[in-house]
N, C-alpha and C positions, 0 to 999 in steps of 0.2 A: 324592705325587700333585700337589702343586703348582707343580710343572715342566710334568707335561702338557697340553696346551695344548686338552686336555677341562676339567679344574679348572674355566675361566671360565667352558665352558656350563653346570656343573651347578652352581656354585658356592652360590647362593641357593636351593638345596634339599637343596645337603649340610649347610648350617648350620642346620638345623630342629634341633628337639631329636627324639630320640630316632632320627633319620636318619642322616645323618653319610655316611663314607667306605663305614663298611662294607654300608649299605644301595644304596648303589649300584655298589658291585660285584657282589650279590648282582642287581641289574637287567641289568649289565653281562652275566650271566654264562645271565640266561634266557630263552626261548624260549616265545613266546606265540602264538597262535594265532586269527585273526579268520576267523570264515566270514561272508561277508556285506560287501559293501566297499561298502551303503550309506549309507541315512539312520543309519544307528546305527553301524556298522564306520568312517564318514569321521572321525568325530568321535575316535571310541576310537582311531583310527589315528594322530594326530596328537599326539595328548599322550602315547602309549606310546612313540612315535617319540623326543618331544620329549623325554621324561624317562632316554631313555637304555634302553632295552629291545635287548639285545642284539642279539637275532634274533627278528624278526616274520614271520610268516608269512601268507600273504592267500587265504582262498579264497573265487571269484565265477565265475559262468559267461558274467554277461551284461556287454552293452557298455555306455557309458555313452550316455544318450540327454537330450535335453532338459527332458524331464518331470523328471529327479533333479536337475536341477542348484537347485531352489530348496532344497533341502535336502541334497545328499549334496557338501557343502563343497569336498571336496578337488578337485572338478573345474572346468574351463572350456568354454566352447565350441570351445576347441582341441581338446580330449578328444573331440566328438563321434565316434560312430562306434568309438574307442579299446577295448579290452578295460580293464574297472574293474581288474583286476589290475596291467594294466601301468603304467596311468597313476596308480595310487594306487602302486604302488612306488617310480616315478621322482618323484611332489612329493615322498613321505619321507623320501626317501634324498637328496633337495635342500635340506631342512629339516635329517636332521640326518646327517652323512659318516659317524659313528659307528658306527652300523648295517648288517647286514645284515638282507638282506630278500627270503623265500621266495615263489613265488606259485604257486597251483595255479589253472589257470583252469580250471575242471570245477563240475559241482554234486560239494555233497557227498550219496555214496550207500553203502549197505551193504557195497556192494566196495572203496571206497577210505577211508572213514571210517578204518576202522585204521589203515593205512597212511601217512594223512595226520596223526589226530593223535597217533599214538605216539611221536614225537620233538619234543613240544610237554609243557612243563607246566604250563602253564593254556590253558586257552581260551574264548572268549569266543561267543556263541551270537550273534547279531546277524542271523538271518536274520530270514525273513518270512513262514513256509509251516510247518504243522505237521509233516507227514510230516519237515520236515528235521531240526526240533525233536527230535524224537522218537529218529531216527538219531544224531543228536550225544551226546543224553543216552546215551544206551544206549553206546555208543561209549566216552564217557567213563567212566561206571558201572564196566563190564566193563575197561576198561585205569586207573581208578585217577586220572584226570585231576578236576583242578578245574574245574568250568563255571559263568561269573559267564553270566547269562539277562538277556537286552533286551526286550520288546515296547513297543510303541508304538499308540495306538489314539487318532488325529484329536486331542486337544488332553490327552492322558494317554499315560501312559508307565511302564513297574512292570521292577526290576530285584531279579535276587537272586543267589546263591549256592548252586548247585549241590554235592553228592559234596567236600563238606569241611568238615571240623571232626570233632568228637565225634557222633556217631548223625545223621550226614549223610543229609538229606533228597535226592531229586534229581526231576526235573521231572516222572514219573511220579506222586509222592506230590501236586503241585498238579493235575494233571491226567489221574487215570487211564485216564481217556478220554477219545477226539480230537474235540474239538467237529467238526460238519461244517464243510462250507467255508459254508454259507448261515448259520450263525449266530458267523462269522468273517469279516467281511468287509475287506479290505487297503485299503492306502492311495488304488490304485487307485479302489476305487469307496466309500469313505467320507471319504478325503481325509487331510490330515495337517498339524498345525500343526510349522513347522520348526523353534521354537523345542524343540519337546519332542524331536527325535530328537536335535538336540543333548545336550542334557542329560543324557538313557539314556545317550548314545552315552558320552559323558564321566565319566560314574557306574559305566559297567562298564570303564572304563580305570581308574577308581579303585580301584574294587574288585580288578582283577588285579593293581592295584602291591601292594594292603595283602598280598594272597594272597603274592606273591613276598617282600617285605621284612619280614612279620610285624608288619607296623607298624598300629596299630591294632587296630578289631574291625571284622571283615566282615559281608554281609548271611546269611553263612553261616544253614541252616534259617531264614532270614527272608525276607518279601518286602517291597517297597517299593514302592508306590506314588505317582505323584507329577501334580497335574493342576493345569496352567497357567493355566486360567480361577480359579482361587481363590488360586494360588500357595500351595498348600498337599502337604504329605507326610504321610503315613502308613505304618507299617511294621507287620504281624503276622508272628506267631509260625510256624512251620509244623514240622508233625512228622509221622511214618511214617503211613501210611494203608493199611492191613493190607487194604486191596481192590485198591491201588495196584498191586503186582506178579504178579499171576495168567497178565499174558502177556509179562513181562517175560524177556527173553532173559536167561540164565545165564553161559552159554557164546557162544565166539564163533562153536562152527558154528549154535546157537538164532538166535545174530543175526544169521546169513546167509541163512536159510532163514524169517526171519520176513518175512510177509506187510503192509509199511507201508502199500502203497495199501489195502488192504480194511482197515487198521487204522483209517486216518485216512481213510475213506470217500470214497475218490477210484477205484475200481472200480466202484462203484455206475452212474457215471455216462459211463463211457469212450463205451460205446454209444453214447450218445444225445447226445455230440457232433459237431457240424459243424462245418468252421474255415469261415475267412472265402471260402477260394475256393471250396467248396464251397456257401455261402451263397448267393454271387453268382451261383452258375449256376441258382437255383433262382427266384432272382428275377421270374420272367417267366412262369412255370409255372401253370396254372390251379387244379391240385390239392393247391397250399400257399398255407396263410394263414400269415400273418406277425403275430406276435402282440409288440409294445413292451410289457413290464413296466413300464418307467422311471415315475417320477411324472410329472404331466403339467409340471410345468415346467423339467424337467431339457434339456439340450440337450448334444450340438447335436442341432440337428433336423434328422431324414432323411426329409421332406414324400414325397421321390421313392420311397421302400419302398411306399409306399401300404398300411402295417401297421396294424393294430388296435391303438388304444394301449387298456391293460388295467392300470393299475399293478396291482402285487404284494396289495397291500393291498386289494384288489377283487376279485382274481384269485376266489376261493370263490363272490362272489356273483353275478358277471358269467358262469357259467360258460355258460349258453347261449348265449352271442354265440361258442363256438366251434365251428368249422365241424367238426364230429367225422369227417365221412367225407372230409376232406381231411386232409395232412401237416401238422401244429401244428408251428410254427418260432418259437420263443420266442428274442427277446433283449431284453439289457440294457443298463448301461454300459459295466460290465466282463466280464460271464460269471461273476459270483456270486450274483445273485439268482435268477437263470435255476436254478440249483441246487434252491434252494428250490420257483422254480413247482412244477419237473420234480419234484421228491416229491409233490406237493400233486395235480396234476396225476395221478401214475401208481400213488400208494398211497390217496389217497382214492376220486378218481373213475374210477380203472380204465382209464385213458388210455394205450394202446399207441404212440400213431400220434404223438408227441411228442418234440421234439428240440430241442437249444436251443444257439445260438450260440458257439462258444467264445471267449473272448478279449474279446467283447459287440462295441457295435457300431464302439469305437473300434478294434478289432483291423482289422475289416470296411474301415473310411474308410483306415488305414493302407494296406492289400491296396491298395484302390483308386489313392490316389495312387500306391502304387509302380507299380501296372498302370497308371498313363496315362505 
């Protein structure tokens, strides 16, 4: 191997002890899988890439936008606009010629989960949404795959080791059921320090090398936790949760036929959203109050909605400042708090006439600029 004119690039990490030649051929030779090519997929991308990872494969549906670039590395303002698949293919494949590099630009869903990761033997969860969460896990369970798991949450970050080892746990036994989206709330609307998706991002590239090379011990049945204001980790134990699988799919027609949105409570609420252009036509209308959850110092400010601000936190006590025989039109920053009202709102106080912005109001300002 010392003739190849690879040798050079892997050279100081074929000389590690217990590494050598033949753990990088065994990289050479496998096939990994990223869903997610953002804040935590850029990262994982780059040192998978870097370290010689055969065949990578990328899946992402959206394009790359300004908001990701203070944290989703791999891109520039060139990329704007770009599909995250294509433009993270072409830096990898610029970093290292070694490689090849698969891209499926789709979300991943029920129908194509199989399909996509059954010629992958690890893969790496990096999304951001649980319903996806949910389908990967399952996915992998059912075909037998290793899944190293990412989240990230504002200035913390927890990675682990999915379906390997000995009485392998998988993402079901952490969470047998799906938090709502209101007590989940994304980067979107709680924020994200960048330094932590790095880190996951990099943690679960690690974890998939040790999975491929057998080189060390992995977060297998463990999780890890890790949060940047303390610079500090911690890792627990995790084992079978015999509540865990009661609707856990078997089989793969069970996984075809299972129900994610009403699992991970995103049917609840299909109804009683509005998008942004929908919103906008409603603006002017006598018979709808507009009602801001936001806390009162949040911005930016939309003076011109002429809306009821009501933060969330008030929302129970405040309730008769709401015009009941008019249409309630609730938003927020993102369209996840608004989740919340809308329970509070239609299972406490019996509120029909309630509907709440999708997307919040930054969706709404986007609409607008594109419409002028």
């Amino acid at each position: 191997m010392q003739t190849n004119p690879s040798y050079e690039r892997y050279q100081r990490q074929m000389i590690l002890a217990n590494f050598g030649e033949a753990a990088q051929q065994k990289l050479s030779a496998a096939r990994v899988l990223v869903i997610g090519a953002g804040g935590l997929g850029c990262p994982a991308l780059q040192y998978l890439s870097a370290i010689g990872v055969g065949h990578i494969g990328i899946v992402d549906q959206d394009a790359v936008s300004m908001s990701n670039l203070h944290r989703q590395i791999l891109y520039t303002t060139d990329d704007l606009g770009k599909l995250k698949t294509e433009a993270a293919r072409d830096r990898i494949q610029k970093m290292n010629t070694d490689i090849a590099v698969s891209i499926h630009s789709m979300e991943i869903t029920q129908t194509n989960a199989f399909d996509i990761i059954s010629s992958y033997d690890v893969v790496l969860d990096s999304t951001d949404n649980f319903k996806a969460r949910y389908i990967i896990n399952d996915a992998c369970v059912l075909l037998k795959k290793p899944l190293v798991f990412g989240a990230v949450f504002q200035y913390e970050g927890q990675v682990a080791v999915f379906n390997h080892g000995i009485d392998a746990v998988n993402y079901r036994d952490l969470f047998p059921v799906s938090p709502t989206a209101a007590q989940s709330p994304n980067c979107i609307e709680s924020g994200v320090f960048n330094i932590v998706t790095g880190i996951i991002g990099i943690l679960q590239a690690g974890e998939a090398i040790k999975i491929i090379t057998g080189s060390g011990q992995t977060l297998s049945n463990r999780l890890m936790s890790y949060d940047s204001l303390s610079l500090s980790f911690y890792t627990v134990k995790l084992s079978k949760n015999p509540d865990a699988h009661e609707n856990t799919p078997a089989i793969e027609e069970e996984f075809l036929q299972f129900d994610y949105d009403q699992f991970c409570w995103l049917k609840n609420h299909l109804k009683d959203e509005i998008s942004a252009e929908e919103f906008d036509a409603l603006l002017n209308r006598n018979d709808v109050q507009l009602i801001d959850i936001r806390n009162r110092d949040e911005r930016p400010h939309v003076d011109e909605l002429n809306a009821l601000r009501i933060p969330l936190s008030e929302l129970k006590h405040q309730i008769d400042k709401l015009e009941k025989e008019k249409q309630i039109v609730l938003f927020c920053h993102a369209g996840i708090r608004t989740l919340e009202a809308l329970d509070i709102l239609q299972d406490e106080f019996h509120l029909s006439n309630v509907s709440h912005l999708k997307g919040g109001i930054i969706r709404w300002l986007e609409y607008k600029s594109n419409k002028v």
